[in-house]
C-alpha positions, 0 to 999 in steps of 0.5 A: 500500500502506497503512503501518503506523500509517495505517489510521485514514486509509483510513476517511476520504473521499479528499478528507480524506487528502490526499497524502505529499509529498517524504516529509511525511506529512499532518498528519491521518494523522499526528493519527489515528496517536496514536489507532490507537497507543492504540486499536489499537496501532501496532508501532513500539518507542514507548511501551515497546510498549506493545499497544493498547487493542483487543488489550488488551480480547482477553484480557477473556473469559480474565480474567472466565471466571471467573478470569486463566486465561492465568496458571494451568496449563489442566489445573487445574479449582478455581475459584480455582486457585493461581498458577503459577510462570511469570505474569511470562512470561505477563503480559509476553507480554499487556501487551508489557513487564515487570512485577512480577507481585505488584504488577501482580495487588495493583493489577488485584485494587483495580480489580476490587475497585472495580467491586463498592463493595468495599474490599480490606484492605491485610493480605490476601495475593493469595489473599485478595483473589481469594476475596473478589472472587469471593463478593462478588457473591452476597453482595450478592444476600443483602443485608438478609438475617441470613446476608448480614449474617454471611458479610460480617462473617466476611469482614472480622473473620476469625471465626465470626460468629453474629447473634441478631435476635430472643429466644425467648420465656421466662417469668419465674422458668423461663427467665430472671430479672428483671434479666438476661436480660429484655425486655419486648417483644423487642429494638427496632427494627432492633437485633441481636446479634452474637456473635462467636466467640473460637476464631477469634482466629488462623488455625489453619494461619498460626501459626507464620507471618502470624498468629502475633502475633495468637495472641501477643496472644490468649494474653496479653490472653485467659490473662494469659501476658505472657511469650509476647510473644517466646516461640519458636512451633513447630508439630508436623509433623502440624499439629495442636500448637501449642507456645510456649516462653520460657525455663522457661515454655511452653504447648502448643495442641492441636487435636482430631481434627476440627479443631473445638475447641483445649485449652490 
């Protein structure tokens, strides 16, 4: 009967086996057990038991279809699906120790990230990061492109991009004036502009919150309210009034029905 950790033995000619002595076991089923450790996977309590690559490759269909979804509760259908409260549990099941479920998914998420020449912001929360993950690919597709060049630039300036390739055309005195907006010829080769849309300065749904010291900043670089920089921000319970207050100076932001436009 074979032992544990000695299977990568049976695969050699007999004559390569050789035979346990007195309790030695020979120096080649011994050499072999470090790679069936790795590759396989031996149950002995060594290396903090660690599974083994084989086992490990098991769970690759779950990862890539299309998401971790030996983490997420199987009656949920988004596509990118929010975290369940359990994944320490699962995750320690998977990989045979413990580990911190936030820096374990920070480090795979980087390592995904660079199999698609993506380079992941240190600010983003996990969430972000799994978004952009799964978009990335398409965009690559639209390489070259006007609407790849804006959906990437979206992606890492956070705001609503548009990018002008080309002017229409125009006629001195009707359209534009000497001076201003006229070009002789168009814009030069490989040259474009982009504008970028100063609505988007903060995430409308982090404030109070992650991004509340880039609305502070907003507010003071933008309006001149210096005062703002350690104001007190609360949101209305219908999420739609942003209010800053310091003293006897405040200021209300209200977003419109539709959620398209801000006043102040």
């Amino acid at each position: 009967m074979m032992e544990s950790g000695q299977k990568y033995l049976h695969y050699l000619p007999a004559v390569f086996q050789g035979e346990i002595k007195d309790a030695n076991v020979p120096f080649t089923a011994r050499y072999l057990r470090i790679f069936e450790k790795i590759i396989s996977g031996v149950d002995d309590g060594e290396l903090e038991g660690r599974k083994g690559i084989v086992e490990l490759l098991d769970i690759i269909a779950d990862i890539f279809h299309p998401r971790f979804s030996f983490l997420f509760d199987t009656a949920e259908k988004r596509f990118l699906p929010p975290l369940t409260s359990d994944t320490k549990a699962l995750l320690t099941r998977y990989f045979g120790y413990e580990v911190d479920v936030d820096e374990f998914l920070d480090e795979y998420l980087k390592w995904l990230a660079g199999w698609t020449a993506l380079v992941l912001k240190d600010d983003w929360d996990l969430s972000k990061k799994r978004e952009i993950i799964a978009r990335i690919i398409p965009l690559y597709r639209m390489r070259g492109t006007k609407r790849g060049l804006e959906e990437y630039l979206k992606i890492y300036v956070g705001k609503q991009i548009t990018i002008l390739d080309n002017v229409d055309p125009f006629r001195v005195g009707v359209s534009s004036r000497v001076g201003r907006k006229a070009r002789i010829g168009g814009l030069r080769p490989y040259f474009f502009i982009v504008e970028v849309d100063v609505m988007y300065m903060f995430s409308w749904d982090d404030v109070p919150g992650t991004d509340q010291e880039r609305l502070t900043h907003y507010l003071r670089d933008e309006f001149g309210l210096d005062w703002v920089q350690s104001a007190d921000v609360h949101k209305s319970d219908d999420g739609k009034t942003i209010t800053i207050v310091r003293g006897d100076n405040s200021a209300e932001i209200v977003m419109d029905e539709n959620r398209e436009k801000a006043a102040l």
